[in-house]
C-alpha positions in Angstrom: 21.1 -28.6 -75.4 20.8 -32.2 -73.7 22.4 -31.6 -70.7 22.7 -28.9 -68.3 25.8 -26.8 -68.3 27.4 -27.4 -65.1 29.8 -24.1 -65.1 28.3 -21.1 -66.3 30.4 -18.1 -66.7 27.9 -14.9 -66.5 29.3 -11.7 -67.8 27.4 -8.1 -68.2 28.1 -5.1 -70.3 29.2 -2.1 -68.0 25.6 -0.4 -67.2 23.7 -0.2 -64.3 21.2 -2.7 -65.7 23.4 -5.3 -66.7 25.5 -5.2 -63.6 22.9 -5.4 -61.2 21.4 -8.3 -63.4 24.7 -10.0 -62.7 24.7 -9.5 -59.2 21.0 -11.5 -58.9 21.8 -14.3 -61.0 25.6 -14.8 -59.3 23.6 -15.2 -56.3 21.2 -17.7 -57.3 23.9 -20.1 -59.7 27.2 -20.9 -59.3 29.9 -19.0 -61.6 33.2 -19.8 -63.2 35.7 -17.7 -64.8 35.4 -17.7 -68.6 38.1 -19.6 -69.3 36.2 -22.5 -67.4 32.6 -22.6 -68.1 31.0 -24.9 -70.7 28.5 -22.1 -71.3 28.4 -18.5 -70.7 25.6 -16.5 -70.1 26.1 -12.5 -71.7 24.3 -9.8 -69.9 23.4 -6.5 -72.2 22.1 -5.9 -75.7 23.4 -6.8 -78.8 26.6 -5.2 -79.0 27.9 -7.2 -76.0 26.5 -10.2 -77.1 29.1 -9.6 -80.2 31.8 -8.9 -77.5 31.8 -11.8 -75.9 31.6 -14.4 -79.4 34.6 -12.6 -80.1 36.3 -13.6 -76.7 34.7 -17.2 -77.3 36.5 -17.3 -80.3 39.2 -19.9 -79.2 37.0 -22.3 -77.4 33.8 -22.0 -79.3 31.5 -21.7 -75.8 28.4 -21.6 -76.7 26.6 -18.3 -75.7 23.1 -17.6 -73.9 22.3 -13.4 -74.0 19.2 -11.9 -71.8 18.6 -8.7 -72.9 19.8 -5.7 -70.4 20.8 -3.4 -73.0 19.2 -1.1 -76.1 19.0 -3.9 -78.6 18.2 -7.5 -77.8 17.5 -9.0 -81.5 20.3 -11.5 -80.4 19.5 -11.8 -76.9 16.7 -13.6 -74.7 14.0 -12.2 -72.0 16.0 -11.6 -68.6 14.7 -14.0 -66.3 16.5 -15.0 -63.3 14.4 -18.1 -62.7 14.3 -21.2 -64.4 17.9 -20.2 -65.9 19.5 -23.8 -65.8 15.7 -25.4 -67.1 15.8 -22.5 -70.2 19.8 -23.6 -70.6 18.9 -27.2 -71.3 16.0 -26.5 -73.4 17.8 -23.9 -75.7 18.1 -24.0 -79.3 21.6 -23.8 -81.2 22.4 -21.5 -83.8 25.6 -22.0 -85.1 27.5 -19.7 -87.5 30.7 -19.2 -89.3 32.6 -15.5 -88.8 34.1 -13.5 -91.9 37.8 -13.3 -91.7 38.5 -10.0 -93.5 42.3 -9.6 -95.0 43.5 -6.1 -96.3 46.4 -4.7 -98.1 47.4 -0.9 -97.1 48.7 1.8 -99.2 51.7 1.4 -96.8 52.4 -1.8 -97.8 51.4 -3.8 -94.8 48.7 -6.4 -94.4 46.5 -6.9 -91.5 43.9 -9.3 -90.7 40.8 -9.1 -88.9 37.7 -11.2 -88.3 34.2 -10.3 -88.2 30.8 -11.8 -86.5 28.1 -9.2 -88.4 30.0 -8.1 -91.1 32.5 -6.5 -92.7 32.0 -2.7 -94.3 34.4 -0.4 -96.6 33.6 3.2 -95.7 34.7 6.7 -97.1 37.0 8.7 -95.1 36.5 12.0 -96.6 33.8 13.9 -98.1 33.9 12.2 -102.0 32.5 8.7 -102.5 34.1 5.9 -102.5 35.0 4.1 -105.7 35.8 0.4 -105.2 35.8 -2.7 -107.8 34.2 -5.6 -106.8 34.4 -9.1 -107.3 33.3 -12.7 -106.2 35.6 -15.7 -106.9 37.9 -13.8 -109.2 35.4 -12.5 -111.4 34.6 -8.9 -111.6 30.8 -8.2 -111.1 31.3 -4.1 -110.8 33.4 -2.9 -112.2 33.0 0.5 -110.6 31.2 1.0 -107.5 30.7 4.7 -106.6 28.9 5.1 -103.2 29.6 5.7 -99.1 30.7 2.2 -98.8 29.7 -1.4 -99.2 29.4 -4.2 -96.7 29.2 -8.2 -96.5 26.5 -9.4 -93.8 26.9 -12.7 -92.5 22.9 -14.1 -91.2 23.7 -12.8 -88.0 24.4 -9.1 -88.6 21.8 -9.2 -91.5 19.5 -7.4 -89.3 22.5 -4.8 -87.9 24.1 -2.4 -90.2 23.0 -4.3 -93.3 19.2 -3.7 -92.7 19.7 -0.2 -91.9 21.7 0.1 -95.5 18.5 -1.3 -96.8 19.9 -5.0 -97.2 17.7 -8.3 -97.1 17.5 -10.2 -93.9 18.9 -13.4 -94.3 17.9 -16.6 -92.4 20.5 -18.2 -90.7 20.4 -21.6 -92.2 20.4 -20.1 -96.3 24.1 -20.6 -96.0 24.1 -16.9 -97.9 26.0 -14.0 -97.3 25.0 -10.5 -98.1 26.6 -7.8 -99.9 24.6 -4.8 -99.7 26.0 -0.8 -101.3 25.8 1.6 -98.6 24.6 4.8 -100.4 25.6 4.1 -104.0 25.7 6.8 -106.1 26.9 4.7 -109.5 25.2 2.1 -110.6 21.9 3.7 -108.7 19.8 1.4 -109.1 22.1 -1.1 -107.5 20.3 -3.0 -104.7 23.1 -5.1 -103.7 23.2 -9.4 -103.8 22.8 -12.5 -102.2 25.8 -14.8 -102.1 27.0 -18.7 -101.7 28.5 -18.4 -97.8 31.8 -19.8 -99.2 31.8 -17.2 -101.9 34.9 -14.8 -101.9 34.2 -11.4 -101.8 37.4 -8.9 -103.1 37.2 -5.4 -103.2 39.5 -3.0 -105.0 40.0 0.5 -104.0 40.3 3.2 -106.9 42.0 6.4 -106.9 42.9 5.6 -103.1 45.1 9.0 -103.1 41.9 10.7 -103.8 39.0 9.0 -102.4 40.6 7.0 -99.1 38.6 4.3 -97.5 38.4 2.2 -94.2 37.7 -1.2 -93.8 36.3 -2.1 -90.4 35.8 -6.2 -89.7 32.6 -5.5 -86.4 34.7 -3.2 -84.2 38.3 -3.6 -86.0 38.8 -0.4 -88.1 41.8 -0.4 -90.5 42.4 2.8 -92.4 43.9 3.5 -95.9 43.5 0.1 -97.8 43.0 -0.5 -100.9 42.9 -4.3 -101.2 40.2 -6.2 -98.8 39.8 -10.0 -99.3 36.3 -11.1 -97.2 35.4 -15.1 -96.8 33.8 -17.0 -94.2 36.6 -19.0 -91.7 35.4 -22.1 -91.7 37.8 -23.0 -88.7 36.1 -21.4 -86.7 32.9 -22.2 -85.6 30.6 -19.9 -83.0 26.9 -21.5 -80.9 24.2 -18.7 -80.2 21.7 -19.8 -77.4 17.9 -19.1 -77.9 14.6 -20.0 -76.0 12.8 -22.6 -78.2 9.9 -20.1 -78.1 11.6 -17.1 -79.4 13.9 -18.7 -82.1 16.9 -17.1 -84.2 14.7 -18.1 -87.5 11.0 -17.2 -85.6 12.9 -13.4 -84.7 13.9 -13.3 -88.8 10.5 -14.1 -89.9 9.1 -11.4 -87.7 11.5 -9.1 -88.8 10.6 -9.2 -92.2 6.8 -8.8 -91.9 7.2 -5.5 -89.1 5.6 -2.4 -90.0 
């Protein structure tokens, strides 16, 4: 950044650790309420991080996390001191969220949007069958498996890479769509895709083999249509030291034993 923020908004996940963090750095720096600040600074791990790009949706604030929770890969070292020199310095990583839009076996449709990614999940005990296609096209025409998911860069190293999908860097301007469990076709690895591509599943034999959709933590039961695209409306600034950068943490990532 080229200037320092001058209202900071600090905010901390609801644990002993990030609420005593909070209680140091409010003491050192001034603090506005959310609604204000120019920058906020999230205390937690990454799941808080999420929260609070969510609630930056509107204004777009750019977002600085120190790590006080279980997993930081989004977040910087908690240091209290130095904070407004680390502010100026920090790099931006900017990003576009999915906007997920299903169709229900009731009829309605319901709209969600998503920072990591968006996954289709069984509800019962049979697999999931679901057709998929990109840009009106239909690439499978029968996926049987647990689920499927589209990663945007961010989430890459969430849910996808524990589904066994690539990491992504955040400037490819790639999405990925990664099987969760397939059973049919097996050797189905998944795919890398344009970040404007339109992703469309279709659910088969709904009545039989239910699924959710769930857009991060939005969960919407019983679909059986789910439409998945980048909103390019919206647009969302992560904060990182220079010296542990978004692209420096994805390289690591991909050569850890």
């Amino acid at each position: 950044m080229s200037d320092t923020p001058s209202k900071i908004a600090f905010v901390a996940a609801d644990t002993p650790h990030a609420t005593a963090a909070l209680a140091r750095l409010k003491k050192r720096y001034a603090n506005v309420p959310f609604d204000k600040a120019d920058i906020v600074v999230a205390l937690g791990g990454d799941g808080f991080v999420l929260q609070t790009l969510h609630r930056s949706l509107a204004r777009g604030v750019p977002v600085f996390g120190m790590h006080r929770g279980s997993v930081g890969f989004l977040m910087n070292d908690f240091r209290p001191l130095g904070l407004l020199a680390r502010l100026k310095a920090a790099h931006r990583v900017t990003l576009h969220p999915l906007r997920m839009t299903v169709r229900c076996k009731n009829g309605k449709t319901e709209t969600a949007v998503a920072i990591n990614e968006v996954s289709l999940l069984r509800q019962l005990r049979q697999a999931a069958k679901i057709r998929v296609s990109i840009d009106g096209v239909v690439r499978l025409e029968e996926l049987i498996a647990d689920g499927v998911l589209v990663s945007t860069p961010a989430g890459s190293t969430a849910y996808n890479l524990s589904a066994h999908g690539p990491i992504v860097p955040m400037g490819a301007e790639l999405l990925a769509l990664t099987p969760i469990t397939a059973f049919r076709p097996r050797r189905w690895r998944g795919a890398l895709l344009p970040a404007r591509a339109k992703v469309t599943f279709e659910v088969l034999e709904s009545d039989k083999r239910p699924v959710s959709a769930t857009a991060d933590h939005t969960e919407i039961r019983d679909v059986i249509h789910v439409d998945v695209a980048e909103d390019r409306t919206k647009r969302l600034t992560l904060l990182f030291d220079p010296e542990h950068s978004f692209e420096e943490r994805v390289l690591k990532e991909q050569f850890a034993p």
